[in-house]
N, C-alpha and C positions, 0 to 999 in steps of 0.2 A: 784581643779585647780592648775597645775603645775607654780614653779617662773615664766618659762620660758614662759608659757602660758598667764599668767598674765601680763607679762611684756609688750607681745604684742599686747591684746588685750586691757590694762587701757584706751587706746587712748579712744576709743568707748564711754568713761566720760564723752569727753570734745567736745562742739561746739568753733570754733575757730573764731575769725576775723583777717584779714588781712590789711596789709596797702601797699598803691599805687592800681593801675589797674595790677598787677600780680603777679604770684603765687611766693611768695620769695621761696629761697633754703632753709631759717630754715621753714620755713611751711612742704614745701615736706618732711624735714629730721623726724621730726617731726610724718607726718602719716607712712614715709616709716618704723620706729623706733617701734611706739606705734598703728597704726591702728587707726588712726583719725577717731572721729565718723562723724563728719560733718565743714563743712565750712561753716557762713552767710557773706554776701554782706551786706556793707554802702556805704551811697552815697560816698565815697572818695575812694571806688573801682569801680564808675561806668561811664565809657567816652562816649560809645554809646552800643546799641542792640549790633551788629556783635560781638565788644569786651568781652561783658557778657557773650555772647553764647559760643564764644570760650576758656574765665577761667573757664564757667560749665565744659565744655569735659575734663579740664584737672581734678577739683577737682573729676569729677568721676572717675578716673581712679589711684586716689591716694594709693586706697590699694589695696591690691591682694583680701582679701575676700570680704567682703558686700561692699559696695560701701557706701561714705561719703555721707551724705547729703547738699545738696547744697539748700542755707537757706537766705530767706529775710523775714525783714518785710516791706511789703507792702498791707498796709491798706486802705490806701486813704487818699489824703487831709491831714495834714502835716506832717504825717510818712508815707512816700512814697521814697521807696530808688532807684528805677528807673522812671527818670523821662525824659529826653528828649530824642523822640524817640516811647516813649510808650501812652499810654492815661492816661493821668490826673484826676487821678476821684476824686471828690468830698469828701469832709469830711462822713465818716460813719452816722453820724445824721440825715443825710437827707433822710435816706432810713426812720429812725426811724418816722419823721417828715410824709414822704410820706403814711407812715401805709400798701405800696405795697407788699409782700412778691413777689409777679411775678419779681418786679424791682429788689428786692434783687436777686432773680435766675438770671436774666440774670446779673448783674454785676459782678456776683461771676464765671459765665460760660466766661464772654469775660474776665476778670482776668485771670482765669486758663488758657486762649490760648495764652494769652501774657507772663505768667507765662513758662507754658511749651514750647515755643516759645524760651528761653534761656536757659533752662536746667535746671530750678529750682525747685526740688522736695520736700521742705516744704516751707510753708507759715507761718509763726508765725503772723496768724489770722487767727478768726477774736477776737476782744475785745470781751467780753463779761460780764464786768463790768458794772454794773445800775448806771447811770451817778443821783445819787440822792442827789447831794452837790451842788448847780450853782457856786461854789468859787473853785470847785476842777478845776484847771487850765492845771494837767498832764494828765489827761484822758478828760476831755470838750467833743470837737464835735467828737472825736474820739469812744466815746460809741456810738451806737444802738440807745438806745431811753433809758427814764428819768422810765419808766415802765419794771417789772421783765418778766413778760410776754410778753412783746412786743421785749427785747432785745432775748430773748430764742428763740421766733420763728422765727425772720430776723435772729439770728445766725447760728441754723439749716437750714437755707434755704441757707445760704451761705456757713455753713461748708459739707452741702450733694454734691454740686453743684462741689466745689475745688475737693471733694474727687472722685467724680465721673468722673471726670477729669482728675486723676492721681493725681493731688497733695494734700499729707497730710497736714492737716489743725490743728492749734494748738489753741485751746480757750483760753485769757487770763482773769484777772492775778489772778489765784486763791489764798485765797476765796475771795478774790472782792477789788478793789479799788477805786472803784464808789464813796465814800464819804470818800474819804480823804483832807488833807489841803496840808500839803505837799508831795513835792516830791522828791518820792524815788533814783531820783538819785542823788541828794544834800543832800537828811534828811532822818531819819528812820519816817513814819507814819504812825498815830494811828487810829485805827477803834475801838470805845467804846461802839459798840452797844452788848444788851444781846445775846447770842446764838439763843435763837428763833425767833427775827426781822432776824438774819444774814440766818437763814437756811431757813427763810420764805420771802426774798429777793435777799440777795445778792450769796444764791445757786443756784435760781430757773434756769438760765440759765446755769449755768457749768450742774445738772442734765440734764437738754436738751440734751447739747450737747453730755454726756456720755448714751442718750438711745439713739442716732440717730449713735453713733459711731465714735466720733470723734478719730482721731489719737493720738490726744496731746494732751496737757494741759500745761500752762507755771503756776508754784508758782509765788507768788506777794511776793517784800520784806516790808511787810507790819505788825505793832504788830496787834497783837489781845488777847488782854488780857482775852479776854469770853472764849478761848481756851489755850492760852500758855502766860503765865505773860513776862515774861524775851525773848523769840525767837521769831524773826520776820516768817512772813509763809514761806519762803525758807527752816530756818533752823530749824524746827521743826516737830519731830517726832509724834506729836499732833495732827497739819496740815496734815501734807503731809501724810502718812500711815495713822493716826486715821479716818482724817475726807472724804480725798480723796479716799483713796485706802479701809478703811476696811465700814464705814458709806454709801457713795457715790458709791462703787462697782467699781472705773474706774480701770482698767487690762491696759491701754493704757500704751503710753510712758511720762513721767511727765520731762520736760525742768525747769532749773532755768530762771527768769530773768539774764539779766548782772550781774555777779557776782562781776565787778570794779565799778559798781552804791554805789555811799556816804553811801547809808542806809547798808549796808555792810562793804564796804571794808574801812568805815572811824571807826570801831570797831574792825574789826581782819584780819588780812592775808588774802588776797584773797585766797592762796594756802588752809589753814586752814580752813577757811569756805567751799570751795569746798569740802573739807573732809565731813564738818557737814551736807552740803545740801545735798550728798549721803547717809550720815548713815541716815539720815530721812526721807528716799526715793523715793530724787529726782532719775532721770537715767542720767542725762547729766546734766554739767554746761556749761554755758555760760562766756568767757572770749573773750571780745569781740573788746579789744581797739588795737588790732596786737600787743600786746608785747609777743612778743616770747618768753622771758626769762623767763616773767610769765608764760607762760604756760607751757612750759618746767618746772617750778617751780611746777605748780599745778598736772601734770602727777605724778611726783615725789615724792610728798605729797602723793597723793592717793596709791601709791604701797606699801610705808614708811609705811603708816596706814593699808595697808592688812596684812605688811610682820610683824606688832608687834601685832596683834588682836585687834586696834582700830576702823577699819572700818571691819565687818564681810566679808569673802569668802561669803557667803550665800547669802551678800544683794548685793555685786557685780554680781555674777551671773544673780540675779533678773532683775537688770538694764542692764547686757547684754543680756538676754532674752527677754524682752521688746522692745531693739534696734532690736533686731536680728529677733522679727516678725514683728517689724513695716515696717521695708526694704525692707524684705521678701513680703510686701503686698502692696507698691507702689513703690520698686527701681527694684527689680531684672528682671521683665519681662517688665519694662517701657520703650515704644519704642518713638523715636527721631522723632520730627517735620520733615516734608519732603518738606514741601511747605515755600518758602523765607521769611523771617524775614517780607518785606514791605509788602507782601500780611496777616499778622497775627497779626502787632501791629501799633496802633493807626489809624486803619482803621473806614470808616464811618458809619459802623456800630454801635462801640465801642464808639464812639463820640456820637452818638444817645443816647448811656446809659446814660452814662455821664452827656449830656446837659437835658435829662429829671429827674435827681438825682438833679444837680444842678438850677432846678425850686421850690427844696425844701430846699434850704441853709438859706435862708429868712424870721421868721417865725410872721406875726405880730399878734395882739392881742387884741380885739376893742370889749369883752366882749365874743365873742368867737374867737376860733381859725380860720387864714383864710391862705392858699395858699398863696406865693408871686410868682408870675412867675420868679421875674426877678432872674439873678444869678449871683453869687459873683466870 
């Protein structure tokens, strides 16, 4: 790989966020400079449907070659970054609760028409963390269900669903954050379990979703000392390559978490850690709060360390290879909604889902388990 080629393609590293409702001029300079690998949307970039639709058309059009990815998470129920305008669905849990995989299909198919309805081509979901701690307060109703098995199958039902749809679907937060205390965007947190509870739990769904195909997979900044004493799973070569890439078999594209999340960035330079999270084989970080400077900092970083032999030519390539089929396989022949915004998002169809998901928010307990209708 040529300076000159390098130069242009590092962008391809980084997922970006943005601040306001459009596209600033250092953002544009930025992919016009380096080849942005993608854009994600927060709610503080979102005012209505029309306006969403119309910053997708531009963030694709930000590079000359592969097209940026244009990126939310929207899960359901209290990470949801489009919300008025759209359909409202319910916390994740209650699919887990319902035990329906049909239910999970159709949430996951009216999602991807409101999804591709604004131009959004990955989804950073679904969770797929085993909610097995009731104190874990950062992942709660946002897991599947409380069972390894039960989260793997509602995952796959909903990462086949997105993907079929056109939009690439990202499993999170590997290898699991289901039983943690704290949270990782304030604190670094610990997972103490041995290797064999963890491969016999908290993998059983990331496998899932790497035999059904999933696109992505997002690292969790989470220690695990059964595998790596000192490196949280972002930054660690243990993790990420040993267990993911060479153990687990996924070929896919592997996303950081926010790399400005406390469990990080309150230890070392965002810029510098973005280094470490590619030399251990992430493909893309995630810098997500719009500072620009930082990122421009972390572009920067990543060349510095190709151009002295700290981060390998080799393991760059790899991560651009991996963007460059994932694109290849939901951006370049992905064709545009044709039919109007109000005929596609939060239609009564879609509310149907919804209000039958949220007949499962409710769950009470009287020696066995029972349905609550009513919804939250």
């Amino acid at each position: 790989m040529s300076p000159v080629h390098l130069r242009h393609q590092i962008g391809q590293l980084l997922m970006a966020g943005f601040p306001g409702t459009s596209l600033t001029v250092e953002l544009r300079a930025l992919a016009r400079e380096f080849s942005l690998g993608g854009v994600v949307y927060f709610a503080r970039n979102v005012e209505e449907p029309a306006q969403v639709a119309e910053v997708s058309r531009e963030i694709a059009t930000l590079t000359d070659e592969l097209p940026p990815w244009v990126s939310v998470d929207q899960e359901g129920g209290r990470v949801a970054r489009f919300k008025r305008g759209f359909t409202l669905w319910p916390p994740m849990s209650t699919l887990g609760r319902s035990g329906d995989v049909e239910l999970a299909r159709q949430f996951a198919r009216a999602l991807t028409v409101e999804l591709r309805a604004v131009g959004i081509t990955l989804d950073f979901a679904p969770v797929l963390d085993v909610f097995t701690n009731p104190k874990n307060t950062v992942i709660g109703d946002r897991a599947l269900a409380q069972r390894a098995e039960d989260v793997a199958t509602l995952g796959v039902a909903i990462i086949e669903e997105l993907q079929r749809g056109g939009i690439a679907a990202c499993g999170k937060h590997f290898p699991g954050h289901g039983d943690t205390l704290a949270d990782s965007h304030h604190d670094l947190p610990l997972v103490e379990h041995e290797p064999d509870r963890l491969r016999a739990v908290e993998f059983v769904p990331f496998r899932a979703a790497i035999a059904a195909g999933v696109a992505s997979l997002m690292s969790c900044h989470v220690l695990l000392p059964a595998f790596d004493e000192t490196r949280p799973g972002t930054l660690s070569p243990d993790i990420v390559q040993g267990l993911l890439r060479d153990e687990l078999g996924f070929d896919g594209l592997i996303f950081t978490d926010d790399m400005e999340m406390k469990a990080i960035a309150a230890r070392m330079p965002v810029p510098d850690a973005c280094v470490a999270a590619i030399a251990a084989g992430c493909d893309a970080v995630l810098v997500c709060s719009g500072n620009h400077d930082l990122q421009a900092a972390t572009i920067e970083a990543l060349i510095r360390a190709v151009e002295r032999g700290e981060l390998p030519y080799a393991r760059v390539e790899q991560a651009l290879a991996h963007q460059r089929r994932a694109k290849q396989r939901f951006l370049v022949s992905a064709p545009s909604p044709t039919v109007s915004l109000t005929d596609l998002l939060a239609t009564e169809a879609h509310q149907a889902v919804a209000d039958q998901m949220a007949r499962f928010a409710w769950v009470r307990r009287c020696g066995v388990r029972r349905r609550c209708a009513r919804a939250t």
